[in-house]
MIDOSE-1310 file (N, C-alpha, C; in nm, 2 decimals, decimal comma, always signed):
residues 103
xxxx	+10,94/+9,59/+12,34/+10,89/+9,69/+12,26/+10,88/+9,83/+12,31; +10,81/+9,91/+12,22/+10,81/+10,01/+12,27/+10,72/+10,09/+12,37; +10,65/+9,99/+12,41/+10,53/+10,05/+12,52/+10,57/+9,91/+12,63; +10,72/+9,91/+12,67/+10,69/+9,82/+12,79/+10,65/+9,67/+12,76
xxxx	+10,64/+9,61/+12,64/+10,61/+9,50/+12,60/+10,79/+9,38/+12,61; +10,75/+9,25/+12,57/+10,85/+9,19/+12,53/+10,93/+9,22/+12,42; +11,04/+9,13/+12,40/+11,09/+9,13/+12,25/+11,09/+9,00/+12,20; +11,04/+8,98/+12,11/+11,02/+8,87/+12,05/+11,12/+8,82/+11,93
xxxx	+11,23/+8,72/+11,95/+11,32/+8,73/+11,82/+11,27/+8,53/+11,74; +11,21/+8,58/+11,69/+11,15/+8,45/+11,61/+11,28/+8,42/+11,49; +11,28/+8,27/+11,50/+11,38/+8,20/+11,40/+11,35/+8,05/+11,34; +11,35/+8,06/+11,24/+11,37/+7,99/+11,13/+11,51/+7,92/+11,10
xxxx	+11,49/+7,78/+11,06/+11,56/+7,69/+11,06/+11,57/+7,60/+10,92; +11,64/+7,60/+10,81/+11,61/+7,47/+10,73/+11,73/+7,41/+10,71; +11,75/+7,27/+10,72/+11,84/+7,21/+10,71/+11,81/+7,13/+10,56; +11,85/+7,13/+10,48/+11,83/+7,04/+10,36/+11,93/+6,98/+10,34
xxxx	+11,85/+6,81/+10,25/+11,93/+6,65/+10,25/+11,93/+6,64/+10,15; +12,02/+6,61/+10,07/+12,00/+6,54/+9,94/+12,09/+6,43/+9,92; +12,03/+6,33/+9,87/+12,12/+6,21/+9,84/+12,10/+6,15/+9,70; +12,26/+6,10/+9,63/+12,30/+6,04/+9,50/+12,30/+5,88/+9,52
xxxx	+12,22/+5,83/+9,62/+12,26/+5,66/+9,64/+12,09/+5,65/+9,58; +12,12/+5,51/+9,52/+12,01/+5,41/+9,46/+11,92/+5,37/+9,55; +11,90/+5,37/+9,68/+11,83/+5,35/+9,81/+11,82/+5,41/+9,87; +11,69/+5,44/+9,93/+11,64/+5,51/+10,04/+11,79/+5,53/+10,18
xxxx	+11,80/+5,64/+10,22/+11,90/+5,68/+10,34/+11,79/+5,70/+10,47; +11,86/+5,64/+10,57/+11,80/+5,66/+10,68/+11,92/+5,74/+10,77; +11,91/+5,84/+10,79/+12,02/+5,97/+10,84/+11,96/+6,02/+11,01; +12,11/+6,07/+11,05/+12,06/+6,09/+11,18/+12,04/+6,27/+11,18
xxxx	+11,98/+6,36/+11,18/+12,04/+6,51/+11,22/+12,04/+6,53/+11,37; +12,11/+6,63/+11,38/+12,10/+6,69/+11,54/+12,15/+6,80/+11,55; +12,06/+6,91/+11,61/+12,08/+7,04/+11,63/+12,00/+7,09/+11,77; +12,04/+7,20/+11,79/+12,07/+7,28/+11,92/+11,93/+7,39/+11,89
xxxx	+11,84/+7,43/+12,00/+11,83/+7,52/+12,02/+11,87/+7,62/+12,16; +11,85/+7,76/+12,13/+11,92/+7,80/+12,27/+11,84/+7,77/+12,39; +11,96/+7,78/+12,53/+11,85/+7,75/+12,66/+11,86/+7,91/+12,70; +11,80/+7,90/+12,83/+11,84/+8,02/+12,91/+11,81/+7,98/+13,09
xxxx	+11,90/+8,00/+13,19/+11,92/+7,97/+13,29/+11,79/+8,10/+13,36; +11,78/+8,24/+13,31/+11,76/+8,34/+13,35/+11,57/+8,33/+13,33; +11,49/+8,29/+13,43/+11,35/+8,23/+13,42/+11,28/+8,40/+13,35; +11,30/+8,49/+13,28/+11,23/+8,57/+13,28/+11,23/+8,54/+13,11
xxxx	+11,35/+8,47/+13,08/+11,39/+8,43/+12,90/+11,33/+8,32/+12,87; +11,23/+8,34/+12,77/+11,18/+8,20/+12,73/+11,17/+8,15/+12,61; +11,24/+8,00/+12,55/+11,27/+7,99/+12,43/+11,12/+7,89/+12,39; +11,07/+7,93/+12,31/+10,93/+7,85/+12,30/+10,94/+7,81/+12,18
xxxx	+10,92/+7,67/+12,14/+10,88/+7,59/+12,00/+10,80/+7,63/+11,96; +10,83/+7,68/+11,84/+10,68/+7,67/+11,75/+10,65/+7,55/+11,66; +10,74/+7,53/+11,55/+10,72/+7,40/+11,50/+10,84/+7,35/+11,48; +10,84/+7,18/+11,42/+10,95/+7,15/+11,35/+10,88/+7,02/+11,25
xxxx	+10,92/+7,04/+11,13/+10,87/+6,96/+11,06/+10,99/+6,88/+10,98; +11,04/+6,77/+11,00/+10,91/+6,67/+11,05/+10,93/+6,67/+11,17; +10,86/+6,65/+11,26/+10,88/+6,61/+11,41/+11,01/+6,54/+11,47; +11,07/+6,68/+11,57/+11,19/+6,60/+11,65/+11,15/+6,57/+11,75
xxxx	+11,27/+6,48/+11,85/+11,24/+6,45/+11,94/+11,37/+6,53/+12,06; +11,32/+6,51/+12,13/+11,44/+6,59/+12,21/+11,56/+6,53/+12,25; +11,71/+6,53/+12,26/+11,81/+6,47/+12,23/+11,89/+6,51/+12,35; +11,98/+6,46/+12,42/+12,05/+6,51/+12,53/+12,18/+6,44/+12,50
xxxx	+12,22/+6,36/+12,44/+12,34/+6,32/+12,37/+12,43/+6,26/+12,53; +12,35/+6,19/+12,61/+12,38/+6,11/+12,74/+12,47/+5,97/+12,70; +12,43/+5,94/+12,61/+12,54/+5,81/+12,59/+12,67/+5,82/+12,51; +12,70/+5,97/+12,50/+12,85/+6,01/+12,45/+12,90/+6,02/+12,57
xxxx	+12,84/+6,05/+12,72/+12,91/+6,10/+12,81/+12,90/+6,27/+12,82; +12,82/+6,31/+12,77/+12,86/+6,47/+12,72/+12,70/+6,54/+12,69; +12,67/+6,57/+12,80/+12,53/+6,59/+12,81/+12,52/+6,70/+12,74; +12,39/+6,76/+12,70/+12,40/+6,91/+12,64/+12,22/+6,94/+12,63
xxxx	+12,21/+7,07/+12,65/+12,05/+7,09/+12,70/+12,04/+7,14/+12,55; +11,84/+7,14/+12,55/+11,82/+7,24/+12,39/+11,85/+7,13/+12,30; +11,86/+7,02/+12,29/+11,94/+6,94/+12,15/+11,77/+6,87/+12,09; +11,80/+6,85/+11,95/+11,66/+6,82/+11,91/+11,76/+6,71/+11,80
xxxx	+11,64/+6,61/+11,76/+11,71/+6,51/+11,70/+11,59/+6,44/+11,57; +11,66/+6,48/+11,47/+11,55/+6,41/+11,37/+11,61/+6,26/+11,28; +11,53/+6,16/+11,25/+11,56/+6,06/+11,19/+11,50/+6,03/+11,05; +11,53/+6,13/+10,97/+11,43/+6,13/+10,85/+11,48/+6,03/+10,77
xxxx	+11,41/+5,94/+10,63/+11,47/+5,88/+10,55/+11,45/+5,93/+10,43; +11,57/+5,99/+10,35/+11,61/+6,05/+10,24/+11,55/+5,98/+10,13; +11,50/+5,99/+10,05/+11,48/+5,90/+9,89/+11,54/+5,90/+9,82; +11,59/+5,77/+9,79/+11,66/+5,73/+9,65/+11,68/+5,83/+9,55
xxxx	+11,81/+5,91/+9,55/+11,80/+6,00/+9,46/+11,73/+6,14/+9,48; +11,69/+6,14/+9,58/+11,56/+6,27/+9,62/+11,65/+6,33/+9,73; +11,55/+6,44/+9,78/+11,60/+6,56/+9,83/+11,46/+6,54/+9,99; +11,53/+6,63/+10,07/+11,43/+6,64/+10,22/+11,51/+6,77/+10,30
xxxx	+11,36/+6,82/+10,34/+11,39/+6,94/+10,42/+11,34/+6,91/+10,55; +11,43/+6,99/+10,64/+11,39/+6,90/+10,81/+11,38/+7,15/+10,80; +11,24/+7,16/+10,88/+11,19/+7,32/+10,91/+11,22/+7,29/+11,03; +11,28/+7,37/+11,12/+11,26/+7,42/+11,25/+11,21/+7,59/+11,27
xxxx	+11,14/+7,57/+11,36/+11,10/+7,72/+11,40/+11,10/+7,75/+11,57; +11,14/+7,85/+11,62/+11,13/+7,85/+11,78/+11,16/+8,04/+11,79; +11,11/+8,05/+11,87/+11,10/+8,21/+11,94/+11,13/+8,24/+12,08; +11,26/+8,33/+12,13/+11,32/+8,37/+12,21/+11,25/+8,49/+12,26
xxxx	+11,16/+8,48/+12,36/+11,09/+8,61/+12,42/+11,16/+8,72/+12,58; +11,25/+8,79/+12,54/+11,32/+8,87/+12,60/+11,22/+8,96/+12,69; +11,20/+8,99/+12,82/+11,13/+9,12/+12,89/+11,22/+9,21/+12,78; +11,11/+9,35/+12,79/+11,20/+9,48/+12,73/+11,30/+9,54/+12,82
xxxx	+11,36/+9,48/+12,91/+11,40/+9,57/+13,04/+11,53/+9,50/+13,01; +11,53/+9,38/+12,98/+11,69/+9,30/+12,91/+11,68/+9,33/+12,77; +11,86/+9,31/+12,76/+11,91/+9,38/+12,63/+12,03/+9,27/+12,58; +12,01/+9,25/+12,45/+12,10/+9,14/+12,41/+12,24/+9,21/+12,42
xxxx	+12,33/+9,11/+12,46/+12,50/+9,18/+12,43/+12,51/+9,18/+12,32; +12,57/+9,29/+12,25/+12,62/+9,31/+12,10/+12,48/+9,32/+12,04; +12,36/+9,40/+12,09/+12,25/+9,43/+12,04/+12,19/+9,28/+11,92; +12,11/+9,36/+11,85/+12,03/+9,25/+11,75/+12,07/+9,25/+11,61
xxx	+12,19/+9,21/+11,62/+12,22/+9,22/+11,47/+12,17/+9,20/+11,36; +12,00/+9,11/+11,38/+11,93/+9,13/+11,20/+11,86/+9,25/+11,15; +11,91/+9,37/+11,25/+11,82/+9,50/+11,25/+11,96/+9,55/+11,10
């Protein structure tokens, strides 16, 4: 910010399901949030609804950090939203490459 503070880039996530089968779906999702190697960057959860679990995708052979994994069951004919939320807090002294594009 502009008195020497952080930058805080908060984000929002919806993933929406919908299914045309006569029976409940039991579905797998999996998504990424970012890491950062650099200890001054910190990606912090805020929520996810419904509750993930953390995923590292070890039994493909092909490890990957940041992965979240939900197992929601769809309804017969119904619709389901999986919310992620998490926030990237930058020192103001670092500066994104290719600046902030939602400005």
């Amino acid at each position: 910010g502009v008195f020497g503070g952080d930058s805080v880039l908060h984000h929002h996530v919806t993933i929406e399901l919908s299914s045309t089968l006569a029976t409940p779906a039991l579905v797998e999702v999996i998504d990424r949030v970012p890491v950062s190697d650099d200890k001054s960057v910190k990606v912090e959860g805020v929520s996810s609804r419904p509750d993930a679990e953390p995923y590292d995708q070890t039994e493909r052979g092909a490890s990957v950090r940041g992965g979240m994994r939900w197992r929601p069951v769809v309804p017969a004919g119904g619709k389901l939203s999986i919310d992620l939320e998490y926030r990237v807090v930058i020192p103001s002294k670092n500066e994104i490459v290719g600046g902030n594009r939602r400005d």
